[in-house]
C-alpha positions as CSV (number, residue, x, y, z in Angstrom):
1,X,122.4,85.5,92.2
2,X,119.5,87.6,92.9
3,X,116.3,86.2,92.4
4,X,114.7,89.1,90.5
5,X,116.1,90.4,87.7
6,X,116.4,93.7,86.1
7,X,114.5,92.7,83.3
8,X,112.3,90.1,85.3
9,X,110.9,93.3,87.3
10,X,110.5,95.5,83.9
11,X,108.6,92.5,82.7
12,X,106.0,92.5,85.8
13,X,105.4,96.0,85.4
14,X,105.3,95.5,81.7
15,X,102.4,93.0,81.7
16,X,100.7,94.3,84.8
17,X,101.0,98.6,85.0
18,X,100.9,99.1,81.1
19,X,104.7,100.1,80.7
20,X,107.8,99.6,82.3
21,X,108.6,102.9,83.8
22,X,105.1,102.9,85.6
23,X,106.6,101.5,88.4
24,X,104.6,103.0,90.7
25,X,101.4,101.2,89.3
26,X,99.1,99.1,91.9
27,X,98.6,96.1,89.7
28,X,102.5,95.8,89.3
29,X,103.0,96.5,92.6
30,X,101.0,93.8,93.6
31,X,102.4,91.2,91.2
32,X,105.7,92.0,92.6
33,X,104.8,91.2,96.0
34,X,103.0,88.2,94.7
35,X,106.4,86.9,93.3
36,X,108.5,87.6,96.2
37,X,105.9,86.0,98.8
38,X,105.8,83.0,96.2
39,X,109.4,82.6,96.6
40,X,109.5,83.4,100.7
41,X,107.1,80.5,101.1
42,X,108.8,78.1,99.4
43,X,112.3,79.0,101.4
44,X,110.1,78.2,104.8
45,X,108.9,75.2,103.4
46,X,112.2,74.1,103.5
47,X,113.8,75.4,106.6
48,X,110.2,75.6,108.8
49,X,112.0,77.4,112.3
50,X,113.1,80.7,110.3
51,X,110.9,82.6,112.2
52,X,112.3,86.2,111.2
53,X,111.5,85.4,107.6
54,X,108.5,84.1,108.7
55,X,107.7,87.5,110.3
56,X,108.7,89.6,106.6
57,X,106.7,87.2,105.0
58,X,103.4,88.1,107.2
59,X,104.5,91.7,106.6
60,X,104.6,91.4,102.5
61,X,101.1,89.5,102.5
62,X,99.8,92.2,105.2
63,X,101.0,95.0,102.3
64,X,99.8,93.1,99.5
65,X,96.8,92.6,101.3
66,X,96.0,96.3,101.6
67,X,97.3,97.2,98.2
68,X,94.3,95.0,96.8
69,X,91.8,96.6,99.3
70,X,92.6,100.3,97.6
71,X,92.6,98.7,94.6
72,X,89.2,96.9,94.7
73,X,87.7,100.2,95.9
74,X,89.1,101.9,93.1
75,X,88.8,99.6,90.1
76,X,86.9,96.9,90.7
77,X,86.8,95.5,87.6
78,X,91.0,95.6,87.3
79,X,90.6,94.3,90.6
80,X,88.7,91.4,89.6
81,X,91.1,90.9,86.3
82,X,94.6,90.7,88.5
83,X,93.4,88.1,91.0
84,X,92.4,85.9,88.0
85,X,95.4,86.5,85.9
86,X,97.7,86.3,89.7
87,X,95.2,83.4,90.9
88,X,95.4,84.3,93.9
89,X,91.6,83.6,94.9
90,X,89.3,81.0,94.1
């Protein structure tokens, strides 16, 4: 069974780009990345010398972490909103 959903991934766009067909908003891009490197880190908790997936994870957070660069210089404020509602900083 795949671990995202049809309506799982409406729902993040849903909450986080306004709509459901904005799927090419930052904010649910970002929350979608958020999930999937949620769910990576706990598979290499568990198996600790999968070193490819270890490899895709770095990749995601590397995207995810540019994604919220363009977005801070954008929107700061929206910025600021989605790391408190992801809680993703401290």
């Amino acid at each position: 069974m795949p671990y995202l959903t049809k309506e799982k991934k409406a729902s993040f766009f849903t909450d986080f780009g306004g709509k459901t067909t904005n799927t090419g908003s930052i904010e649910g891009q970002i929350a979608l990345l958020t999930e999937r490197i949620n769910r990576i880190s706990e598979h290499l908790q568990a198996n600790k010398k999968d070193f490819s997936t270890h490899r895709g994870l770095m990749q995601l957070v590397g995207k995810r972490k540019r994604l919220l660069t363009y977005l801070s210089k954008q929107n700061l404020q929206g910025y600021r909103q989605l790391i408190e509602k992801l809680g993703l900083r401290k």
